[in-house]
C-alpha positions as a printed Julia matrix, in Angstrom:
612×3 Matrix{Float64}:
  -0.27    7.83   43.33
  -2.36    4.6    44.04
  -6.09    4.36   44.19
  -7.77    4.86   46.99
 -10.11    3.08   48.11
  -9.66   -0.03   46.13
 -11.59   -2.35   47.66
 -14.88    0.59   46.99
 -13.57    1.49   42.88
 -13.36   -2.31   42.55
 -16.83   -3.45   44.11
 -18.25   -0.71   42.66
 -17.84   -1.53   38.75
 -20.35   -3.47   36.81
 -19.8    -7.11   35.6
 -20.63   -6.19   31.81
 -18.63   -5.99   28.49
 -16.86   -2.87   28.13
 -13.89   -0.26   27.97
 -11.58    0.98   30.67
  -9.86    3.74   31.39
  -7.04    4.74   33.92
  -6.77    8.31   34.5
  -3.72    9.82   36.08
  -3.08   12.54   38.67
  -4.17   15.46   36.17
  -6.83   13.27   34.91
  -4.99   12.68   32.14
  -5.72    8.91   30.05
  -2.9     6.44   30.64
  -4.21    3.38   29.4
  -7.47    2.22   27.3
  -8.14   -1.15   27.75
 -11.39   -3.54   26.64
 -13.04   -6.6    28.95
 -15.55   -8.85   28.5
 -16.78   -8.24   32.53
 -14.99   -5.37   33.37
 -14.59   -5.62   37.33
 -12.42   -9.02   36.91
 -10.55   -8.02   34.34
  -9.6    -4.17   36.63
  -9.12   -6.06   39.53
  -6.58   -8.09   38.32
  -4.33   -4.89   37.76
  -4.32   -4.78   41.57
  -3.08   -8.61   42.19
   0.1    -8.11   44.39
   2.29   -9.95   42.63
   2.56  -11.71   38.87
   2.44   -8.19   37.1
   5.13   -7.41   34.5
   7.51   -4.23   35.28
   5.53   -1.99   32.77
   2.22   -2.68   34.44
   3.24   -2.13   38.03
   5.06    1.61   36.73
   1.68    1.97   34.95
  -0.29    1.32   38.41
   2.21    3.4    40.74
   0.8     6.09   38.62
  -2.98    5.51   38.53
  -5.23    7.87   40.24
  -8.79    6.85   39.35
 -10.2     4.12   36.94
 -13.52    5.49   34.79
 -15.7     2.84   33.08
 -17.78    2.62   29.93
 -20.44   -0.3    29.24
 -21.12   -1.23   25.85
 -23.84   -3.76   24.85
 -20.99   -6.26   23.0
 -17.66   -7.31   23.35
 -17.61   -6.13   19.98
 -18.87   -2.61   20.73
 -15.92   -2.55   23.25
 -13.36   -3.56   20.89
 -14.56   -0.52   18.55
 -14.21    2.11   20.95
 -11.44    0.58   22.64
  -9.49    1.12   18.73
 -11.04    4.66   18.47
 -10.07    6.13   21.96
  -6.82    4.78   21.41
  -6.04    6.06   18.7
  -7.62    9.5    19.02
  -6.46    9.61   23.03
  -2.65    8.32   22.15
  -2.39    6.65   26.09
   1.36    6.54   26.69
   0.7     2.95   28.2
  -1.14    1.15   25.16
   0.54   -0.48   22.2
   0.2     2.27   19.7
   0.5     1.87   15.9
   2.01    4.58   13.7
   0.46    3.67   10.53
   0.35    5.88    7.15
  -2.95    7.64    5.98
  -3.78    5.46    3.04
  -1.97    2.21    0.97
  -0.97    1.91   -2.62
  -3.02    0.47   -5.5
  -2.91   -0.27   -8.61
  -5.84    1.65  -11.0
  -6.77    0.22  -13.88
  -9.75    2.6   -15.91
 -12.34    1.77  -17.61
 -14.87    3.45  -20.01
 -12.05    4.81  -22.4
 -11.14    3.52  -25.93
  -8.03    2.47  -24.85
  -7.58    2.04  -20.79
  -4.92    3.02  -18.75
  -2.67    1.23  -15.76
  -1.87    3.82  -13.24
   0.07    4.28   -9.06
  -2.89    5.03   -6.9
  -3.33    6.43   -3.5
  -6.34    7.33   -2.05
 -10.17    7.95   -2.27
 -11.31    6.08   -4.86
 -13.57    7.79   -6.88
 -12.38    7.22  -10.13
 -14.33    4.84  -12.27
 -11.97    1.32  -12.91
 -10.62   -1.64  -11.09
  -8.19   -0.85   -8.12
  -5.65   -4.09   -7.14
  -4.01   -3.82   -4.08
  -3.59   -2.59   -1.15
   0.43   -2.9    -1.77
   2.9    -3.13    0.82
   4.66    0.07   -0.33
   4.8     2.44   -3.79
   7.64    0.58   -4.24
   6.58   -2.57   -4.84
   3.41   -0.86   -6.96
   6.16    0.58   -9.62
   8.06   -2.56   -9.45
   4.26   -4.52  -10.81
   3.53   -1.63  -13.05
   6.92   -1.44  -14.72
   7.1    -5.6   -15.14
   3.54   -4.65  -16.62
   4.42   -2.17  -19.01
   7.81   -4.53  -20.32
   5.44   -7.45  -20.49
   2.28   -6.05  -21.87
   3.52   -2.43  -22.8
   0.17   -1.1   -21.95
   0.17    2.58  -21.09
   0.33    4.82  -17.83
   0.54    8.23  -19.07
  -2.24   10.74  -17.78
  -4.75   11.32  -20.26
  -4.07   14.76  -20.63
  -0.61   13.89  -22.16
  -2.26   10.76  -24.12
  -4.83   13.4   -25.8
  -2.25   15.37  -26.91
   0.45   13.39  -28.88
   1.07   13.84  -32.28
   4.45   11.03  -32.32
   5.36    8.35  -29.95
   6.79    9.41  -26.78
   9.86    7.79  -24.83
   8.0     4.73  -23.43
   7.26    3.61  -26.85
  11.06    4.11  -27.72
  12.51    1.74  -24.75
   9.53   -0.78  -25.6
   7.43   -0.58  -22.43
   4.12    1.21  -24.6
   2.76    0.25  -27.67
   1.73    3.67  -28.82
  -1.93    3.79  -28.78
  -1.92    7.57  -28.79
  -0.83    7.75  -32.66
  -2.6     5.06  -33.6
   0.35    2.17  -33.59
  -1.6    -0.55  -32.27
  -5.79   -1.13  -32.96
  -8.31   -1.4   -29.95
  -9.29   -5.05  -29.9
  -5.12   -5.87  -29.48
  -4.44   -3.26  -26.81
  -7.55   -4.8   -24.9
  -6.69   -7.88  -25.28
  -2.69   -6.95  -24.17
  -4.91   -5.45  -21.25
  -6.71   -7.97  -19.97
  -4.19  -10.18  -19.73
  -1.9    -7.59  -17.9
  -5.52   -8.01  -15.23
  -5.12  -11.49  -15.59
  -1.55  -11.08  -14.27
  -2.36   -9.22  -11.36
  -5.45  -11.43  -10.41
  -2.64  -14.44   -9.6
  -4.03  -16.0   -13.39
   0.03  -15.94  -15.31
  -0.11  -19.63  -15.72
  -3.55  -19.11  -18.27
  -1.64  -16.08  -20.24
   1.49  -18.35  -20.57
  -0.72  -21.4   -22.2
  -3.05  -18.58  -24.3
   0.52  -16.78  -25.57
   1.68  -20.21  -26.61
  -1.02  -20.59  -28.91
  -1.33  -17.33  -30.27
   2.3   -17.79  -30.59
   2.35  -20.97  -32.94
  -0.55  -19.06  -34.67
   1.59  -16.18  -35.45
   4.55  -18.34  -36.98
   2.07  -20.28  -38.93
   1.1   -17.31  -40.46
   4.33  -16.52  -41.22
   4.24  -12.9   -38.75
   7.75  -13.53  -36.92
   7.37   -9.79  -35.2
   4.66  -11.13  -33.35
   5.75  -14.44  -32.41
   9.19  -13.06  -31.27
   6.83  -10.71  -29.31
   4.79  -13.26  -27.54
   8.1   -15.53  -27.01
   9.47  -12.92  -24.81
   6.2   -12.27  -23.04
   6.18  -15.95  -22.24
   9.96  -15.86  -21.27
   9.54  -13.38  -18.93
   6.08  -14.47  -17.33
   8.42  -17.79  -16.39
  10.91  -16.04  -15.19
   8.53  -14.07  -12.67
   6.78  -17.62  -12.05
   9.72  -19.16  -10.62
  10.57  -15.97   -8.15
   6.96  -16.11   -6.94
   5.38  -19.26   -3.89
   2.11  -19.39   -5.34
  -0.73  -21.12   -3.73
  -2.89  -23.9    -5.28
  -5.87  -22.45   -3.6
  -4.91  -19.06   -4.59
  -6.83  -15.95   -3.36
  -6.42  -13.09   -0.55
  -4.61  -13.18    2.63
  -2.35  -11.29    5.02
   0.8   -12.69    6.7
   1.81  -11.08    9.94
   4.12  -12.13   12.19
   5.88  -10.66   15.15
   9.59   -9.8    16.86
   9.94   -8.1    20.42
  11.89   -6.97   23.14
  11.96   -5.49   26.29
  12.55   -2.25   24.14
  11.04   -2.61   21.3
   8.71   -5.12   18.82
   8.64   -5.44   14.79
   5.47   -7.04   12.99
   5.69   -7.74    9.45
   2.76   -7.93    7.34
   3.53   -9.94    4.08
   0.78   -9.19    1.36
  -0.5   -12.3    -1.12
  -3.47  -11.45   -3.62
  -4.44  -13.98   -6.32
  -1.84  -16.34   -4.37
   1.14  -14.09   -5.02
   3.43  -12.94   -2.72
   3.48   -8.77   -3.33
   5.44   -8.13   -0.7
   6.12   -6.93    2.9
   5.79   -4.23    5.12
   7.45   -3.46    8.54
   6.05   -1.94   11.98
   7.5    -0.69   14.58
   4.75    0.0    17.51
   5.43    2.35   20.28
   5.21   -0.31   23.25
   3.05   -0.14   26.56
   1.65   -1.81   29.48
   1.29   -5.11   27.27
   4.58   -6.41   25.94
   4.16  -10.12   25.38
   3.77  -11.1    21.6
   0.83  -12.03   21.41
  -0.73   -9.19   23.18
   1.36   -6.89   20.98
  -0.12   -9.08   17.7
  -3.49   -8.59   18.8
  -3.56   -4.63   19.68
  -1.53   -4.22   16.21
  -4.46   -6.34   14.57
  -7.64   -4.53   15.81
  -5.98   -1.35   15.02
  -4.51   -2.13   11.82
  -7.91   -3.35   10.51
 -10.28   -1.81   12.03
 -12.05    1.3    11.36
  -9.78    1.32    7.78
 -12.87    0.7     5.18
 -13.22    4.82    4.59
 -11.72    6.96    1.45
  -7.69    5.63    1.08
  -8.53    2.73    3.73
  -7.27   -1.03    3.35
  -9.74   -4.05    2.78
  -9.86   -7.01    4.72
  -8.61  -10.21    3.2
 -10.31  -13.82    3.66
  -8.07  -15.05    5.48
  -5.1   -13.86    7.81
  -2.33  -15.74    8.9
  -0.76  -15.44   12.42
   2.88  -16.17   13.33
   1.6   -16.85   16.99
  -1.93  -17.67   18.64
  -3.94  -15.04   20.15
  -6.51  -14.56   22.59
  -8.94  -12.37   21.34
  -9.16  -14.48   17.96
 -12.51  -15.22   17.81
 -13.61  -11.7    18.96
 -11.66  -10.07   16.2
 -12.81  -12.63   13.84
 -16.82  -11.13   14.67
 -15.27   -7.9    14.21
 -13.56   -8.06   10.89
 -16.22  -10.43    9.78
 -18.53   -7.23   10.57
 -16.9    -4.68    8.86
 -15.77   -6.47    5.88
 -19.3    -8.18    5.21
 -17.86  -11.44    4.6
 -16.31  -14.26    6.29
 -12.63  -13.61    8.06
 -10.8   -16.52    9.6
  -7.81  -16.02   11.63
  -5.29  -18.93   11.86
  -1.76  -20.25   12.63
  -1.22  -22.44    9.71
   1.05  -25.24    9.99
   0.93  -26.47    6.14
   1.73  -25.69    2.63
   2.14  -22.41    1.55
   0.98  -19.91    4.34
   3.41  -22.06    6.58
   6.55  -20.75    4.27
   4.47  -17.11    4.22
   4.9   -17.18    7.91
   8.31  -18.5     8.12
   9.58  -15.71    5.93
   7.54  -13.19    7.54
   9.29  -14.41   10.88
  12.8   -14.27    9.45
  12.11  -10.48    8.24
  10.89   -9.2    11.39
  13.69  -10.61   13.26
  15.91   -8.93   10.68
  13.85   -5.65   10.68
  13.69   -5.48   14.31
  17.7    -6.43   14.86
  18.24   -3.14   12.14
  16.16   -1.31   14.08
  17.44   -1.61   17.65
  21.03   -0.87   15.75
  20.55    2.72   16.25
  18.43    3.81   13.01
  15.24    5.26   15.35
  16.52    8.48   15.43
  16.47    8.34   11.9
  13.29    6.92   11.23
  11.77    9.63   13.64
  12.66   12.12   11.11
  11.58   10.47    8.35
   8.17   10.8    10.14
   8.21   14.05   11.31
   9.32   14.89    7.5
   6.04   13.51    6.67
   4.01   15.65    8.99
   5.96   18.53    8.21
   4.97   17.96    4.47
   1.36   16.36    4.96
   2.47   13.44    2.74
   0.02   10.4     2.43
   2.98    8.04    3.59
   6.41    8.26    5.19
   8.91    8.01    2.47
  10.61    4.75    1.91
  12.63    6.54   -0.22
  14.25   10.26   -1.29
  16.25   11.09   -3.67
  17.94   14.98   -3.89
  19.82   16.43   -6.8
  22.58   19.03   -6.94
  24.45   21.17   -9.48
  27.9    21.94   -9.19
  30.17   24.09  -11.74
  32.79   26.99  -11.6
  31.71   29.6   -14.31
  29.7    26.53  -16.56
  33.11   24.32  -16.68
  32.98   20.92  -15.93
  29.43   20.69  -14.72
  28.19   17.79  -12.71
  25.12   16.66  -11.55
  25.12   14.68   -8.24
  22.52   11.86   -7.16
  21.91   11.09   -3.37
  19.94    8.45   -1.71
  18.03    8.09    1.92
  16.13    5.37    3.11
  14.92    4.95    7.11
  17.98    3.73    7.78
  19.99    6.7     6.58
  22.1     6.85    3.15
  22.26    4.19    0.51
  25.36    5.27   -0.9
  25.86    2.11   -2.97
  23.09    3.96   -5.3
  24.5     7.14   -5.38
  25.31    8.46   -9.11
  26.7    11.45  -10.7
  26.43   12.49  -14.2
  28.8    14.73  -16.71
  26.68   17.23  -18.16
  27.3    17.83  -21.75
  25.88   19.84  -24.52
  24.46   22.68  -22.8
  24.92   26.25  -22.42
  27.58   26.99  -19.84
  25.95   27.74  -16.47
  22.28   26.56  -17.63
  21.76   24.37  -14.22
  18.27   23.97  -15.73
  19.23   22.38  -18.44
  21.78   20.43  -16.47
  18.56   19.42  -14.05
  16.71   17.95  -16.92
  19.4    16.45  -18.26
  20.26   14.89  -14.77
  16.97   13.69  -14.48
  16.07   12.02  -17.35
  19.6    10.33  -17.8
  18.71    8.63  -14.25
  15.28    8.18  -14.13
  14.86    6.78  -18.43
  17.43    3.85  -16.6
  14.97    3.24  -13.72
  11.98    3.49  -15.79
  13.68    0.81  -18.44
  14.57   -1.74  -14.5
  17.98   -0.16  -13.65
  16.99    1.04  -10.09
  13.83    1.97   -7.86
  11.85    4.99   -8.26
  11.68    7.58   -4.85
   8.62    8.19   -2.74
   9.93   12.16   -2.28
  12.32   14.09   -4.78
  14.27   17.02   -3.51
  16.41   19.41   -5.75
  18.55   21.77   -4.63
  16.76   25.49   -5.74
  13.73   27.22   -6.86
  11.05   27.28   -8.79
  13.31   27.2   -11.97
  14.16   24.21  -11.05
  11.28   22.63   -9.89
   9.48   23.25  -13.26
  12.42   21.53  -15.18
  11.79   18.73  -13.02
   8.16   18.54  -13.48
   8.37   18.29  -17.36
  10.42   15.4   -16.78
   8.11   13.91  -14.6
   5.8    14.27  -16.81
   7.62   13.08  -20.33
   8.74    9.87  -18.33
   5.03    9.71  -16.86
   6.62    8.94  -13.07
   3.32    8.65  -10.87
   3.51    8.79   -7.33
   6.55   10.89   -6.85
   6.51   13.92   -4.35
   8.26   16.54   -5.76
  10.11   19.61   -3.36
  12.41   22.33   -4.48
  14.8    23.22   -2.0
  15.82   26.62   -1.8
  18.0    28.63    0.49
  16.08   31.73    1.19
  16.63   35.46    0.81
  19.33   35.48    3.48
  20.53   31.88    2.68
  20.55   31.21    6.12
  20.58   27.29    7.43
  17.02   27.28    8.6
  15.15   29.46    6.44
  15.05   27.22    3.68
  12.32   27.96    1.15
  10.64   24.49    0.83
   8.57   24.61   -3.24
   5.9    21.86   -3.46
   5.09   20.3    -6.85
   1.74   22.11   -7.49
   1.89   24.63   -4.76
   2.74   28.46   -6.13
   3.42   29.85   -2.68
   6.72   28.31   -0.49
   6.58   26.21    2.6
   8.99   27.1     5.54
   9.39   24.91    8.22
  10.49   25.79   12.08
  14.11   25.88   12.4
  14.02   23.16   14.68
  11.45   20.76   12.63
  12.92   17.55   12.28
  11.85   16.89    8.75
  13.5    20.43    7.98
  16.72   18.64    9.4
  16.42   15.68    7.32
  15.95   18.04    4.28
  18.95   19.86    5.29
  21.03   16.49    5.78
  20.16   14.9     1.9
  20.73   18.44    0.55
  24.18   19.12    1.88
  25.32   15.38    1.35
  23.93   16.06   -2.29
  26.31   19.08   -2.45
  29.06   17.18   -0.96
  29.01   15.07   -3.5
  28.17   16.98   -6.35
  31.27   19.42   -5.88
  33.68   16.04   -5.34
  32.35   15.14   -8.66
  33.15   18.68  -10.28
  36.63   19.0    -8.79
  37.87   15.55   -9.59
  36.21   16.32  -13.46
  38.11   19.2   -13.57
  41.33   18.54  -12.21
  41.12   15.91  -14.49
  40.54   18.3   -17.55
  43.41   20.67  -16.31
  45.98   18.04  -15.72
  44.92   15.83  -19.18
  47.15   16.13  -22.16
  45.62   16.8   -25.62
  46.61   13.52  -26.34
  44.29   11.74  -24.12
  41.16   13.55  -25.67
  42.06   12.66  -29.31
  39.54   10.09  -30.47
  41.48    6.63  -31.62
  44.0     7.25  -29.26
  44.29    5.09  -26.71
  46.83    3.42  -24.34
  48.84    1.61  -26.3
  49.29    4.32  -29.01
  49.81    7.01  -26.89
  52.75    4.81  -24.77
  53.91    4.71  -28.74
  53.91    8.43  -29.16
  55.81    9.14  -26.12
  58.24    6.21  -26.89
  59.24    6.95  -29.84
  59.51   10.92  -29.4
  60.58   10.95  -25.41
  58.0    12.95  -23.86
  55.24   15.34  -24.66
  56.3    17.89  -25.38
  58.42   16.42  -28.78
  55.33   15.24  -29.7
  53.71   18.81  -29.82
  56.53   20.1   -31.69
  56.1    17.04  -34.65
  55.32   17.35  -37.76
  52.36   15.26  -39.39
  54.73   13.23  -41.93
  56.88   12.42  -38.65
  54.17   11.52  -36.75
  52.79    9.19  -39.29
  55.67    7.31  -39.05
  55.14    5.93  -35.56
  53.85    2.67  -35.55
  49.8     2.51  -35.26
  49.53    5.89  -36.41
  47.95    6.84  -40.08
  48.1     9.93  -41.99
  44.8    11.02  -41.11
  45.62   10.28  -37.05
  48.83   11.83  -37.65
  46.77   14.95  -39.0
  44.33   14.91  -35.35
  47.15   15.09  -33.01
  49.19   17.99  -35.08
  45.81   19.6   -35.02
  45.38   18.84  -31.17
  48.56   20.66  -30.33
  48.09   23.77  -32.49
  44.76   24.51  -32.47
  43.39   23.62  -35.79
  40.11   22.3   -36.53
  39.05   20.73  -39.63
């Protein structure tokens, strides 16, 4: 339904800085859009030809236009970000972006200070670096922090209360302050230079551990030079995988990929001139669908309005894949909110031109992945969010299973999801051993910290959300081995199948929460849940049937320790099968080649059932 009247609505609106908006039949909002004089920039929605195809199906629709004027451009941009994002129009670039970002916490006031995941208010007093791309790459900092510096993360709840060294100290990423292993002026020192590290400062530690090394050999203290030789080593090592700028500093990297159906920015993060990472988009598209236009609604929503509890700061500078219009406008803006100077720029040179190069090549990639039919997926993901009221939508979720037939051969299984559905190169299963038949919480906490001890020590990536398959039994297993390997940061859910076990009346146990969540039967999230559990069960009971086919079809032979192929080929050589082996005797068995007295003595035993 058209406007009537145009030639009235249009004459009729004032010539100032502003907001727009057009209102459908039902006087619902369709599109929000901003202008510096608001009656050129309506009327040239109504130019007969020139308009893209998403425009003209946004006019066909528009029953009335309503104005607002606002003193500034800059006003206008303001409420332009808060109606859209509080009105949702179908027609304007929208940005789905998480409730808060990632830091890393670093307190203060304490004896000996802690390095900790962060999400958030902060209200905690300390230093918080950041924000991070994704928890991710957080762990990924804080775990080359705790191999490199072996400061500690633990809670102080759990640091209070140690009487011996826990775990971390054991695989070398703490150095015990909690029973007194290492003296406050050392940890402090280890400390700051685990800041310096994350302020972009590694080449100073390398030349200050180089001294203190040569110091420590002089003095004849090897442990500590072979200490700081490794530190060194490694700092090198994370040198050479890192662009690092000569000016060093802050600064975002976005660049952009679109469409006709759909558009990917990436947003590369540097701090203290290192590259932490990236982070993907995927905007819902409207009226505007050119690049730039898409760039510049993704950058006054991103950035504005974000300086509240959990919000992200505004770097110095921020680097554009493309030029936009509204660049000096936004400039004003940011420069407003962040009470400093913000330029925005297409470099061309050194270092932020590679930053925007690479950022370019991974929202191509991200946005060809994206169109290959992993929406539908991703959709879930977020709905699994809301369903949960998680800070973020998981990157990634990991679910654990159980599987047994009256305690024998138990196996625990190890599933993976990302947004683009299962990683099954990291899927794992583990033999249980040494528990009580049928304990699956034992076998849980065994599970656990057999795969997450290897991730802590840089075999694998930590999960945003961990599901296991039952109650609260299980969840409380898993929390103590949360807590012993001191994994921040990780959502914990119990998944349980309900009094009537029904598919859809799952019983959904929050870390923390005493009372169960169930979600709609037709809740996406709940059908995500559903999907990671099953294919966790799937592959838990392959791994228990192939383990125990295994054990039912084995001979003795093959579980006799010091037997191995070549002997047991022996054996049945020189006896012609099995079961003349059984019926031996030690002296004849001794006298196969290979075979001693005392091996002789483990397979007769094997056979009949002795045990010595």
């Amino acid at each position: 339904m058209p406007v009537p009247d145009t030639k009235n609505l249009i004459g009729s609106l004032p010539t100032q800085p502003g907001i727009y908006r057009m209102l459908g039949s039902k006087n619902e909002v369709l599109y929000v859009g901003k202008a510096r004089n608001l009656r050129k920039r309506v009327q040239s929605y109504f130019r007969a030809n020139g308009l893209s195809a998403r425009i003209v199906s946004l006019m066909q629709q528009v029953a009335n236009v309503e104005t607002t004027v606002t003193h500034t451009e800059n006003e206008a941009l303001l409420l332009e970000n808060n109606l859209i994002k509080s009105l949702h129009p179908r027609y304007n670039i929208l940005l789905r972006d998480d409730k808060s970002y990632p830091y890393i916490f670093v307190s203060d006031g304490q004896e000996f200070p802690r390095i900790g995941f962060h999400r958030g208010a902060k209200r905690e007093k300390g230093r918080y670096f950041g924000p991070y791309p994704s928890s991710f790459a957080v762990r990924e900092t804080i775990n080359l922090l705790q191999k490199i510096f072996r400061v500690r993360q633990c809670q102080d709840s759990f640091f209070r209360n140690r009487s011996r060294p826990c775990l971390q100290y054991q695989i070398k990423r703490c150095s015990a302050p909690c029973v007194g292993l290492i003296d406050s002026g050392r940890y402090h020192q280890d400390l700051q230079q685990a800041v310096m590290f994350m302020e972009g400062r590694s080449q100073t530690i390398v030349r200050a551990s180089i001294k203190e090394m040569e110091q420590a050999s002089e003095k004849l203290d090897y442990e500590t030079a072979a200490l700081l030789r490794d530190r060194i080593a490694m700092l090198k090592r994370i040198q050479e995988r890192q662009y690092i700028s000569g000016r060093g500093g802050d600064a975002d990297v976005l660049a952009v990929a679109a469409t006709p159906e759909a558009a990917c920015i990436v947003a590369t993060f540097i701090r203290g001139g290192q590259n932490l990472g990236n982070k993907s988009f995927f905007p819902r598209l409207g009226a505007e669908s050119e690049s730039r236009d898409i760039l510049a609604a993704f950058l006054s929503q991103y950035y504005l309005s974000t300086s509240g509890a959990g919000g992200r700061s505004i770097p110095a500078r921020i680097y554009l894949s493309e030029p936009i219009t509204d660049r000096a406008l936004l400039e004003r803006a940011f420069s407003q909110q962040a009470g400093k100077k913000i330029a925005i720029s297409v470099s061309n040179r050194g270092a932020p031109r590679r930053w925007i190069q690479m950022a370019k090549v991974n929202a191509a990639e991200a946005l060809r992945r994206e169109l290959a039919g992993k929406i539908n997926m991703r959709a879930r993901f977020e709905a699994l969010r809301d369903a949960l009221a998680l800070d973020a939508v998981p990157e990634r979720i990991e679910c654990f299973d159980i599987s047994h037939t009256m305690g024998e051969a138990t196996v625990a299984s190890c599933v993976v999801f990302d947004a683009n559905g299962p990683v099954k190169s990291d899927y794992r299963r583990f033999n249980i051993e040494g528990i009580e038949p049928g304990d699956d919480y034992a076998a849980m906490t065994q599970a656990l910290t057999r795969r997450y001890r290897r991730v802590k020590a840089g075999e694998g990536k930590l999960p945003d959300l961990l599901l296991i398959d039952g109650g609260k039994g299980q969840r409380s297993s898993a929390e103590a081995v949360l807590q012993e390997l001191q994994m921040e940061g990780v959502k914990l859910v119990a998944v349980a199948k309900g009094r009537a076990r029904q598919p859809g009346k799952e019983q959904l146990f929050l870390s923390g929460s005493q009372r169960a969540t169930i979600l709609p039967s037709a809740s996406s999230g709940l059908h995500l849940i559903q999907q990671i559990r099953d294919e966790a069960h799937r592959f838990a009971i392959a791994g228990h049937r192939l383990r125990r086919g295994r054990a039912r079809t084995a001979s003795p032979i093959e579980r006799i320790p010091g037997i191995g192929g070549k002997r047991r080929q022996a054996l049945l050589k020189n006896f012609g099968g099995l079961r003349e082996v059984a019926r031996a005797g030690v002296d004849d068995l001794a006298r196969v080649p290979g075979i001693n007295q005392g091996l002789a003595q483990k397979i007769y035993d094997a056979f009949h059932g002795e045990e010595r």
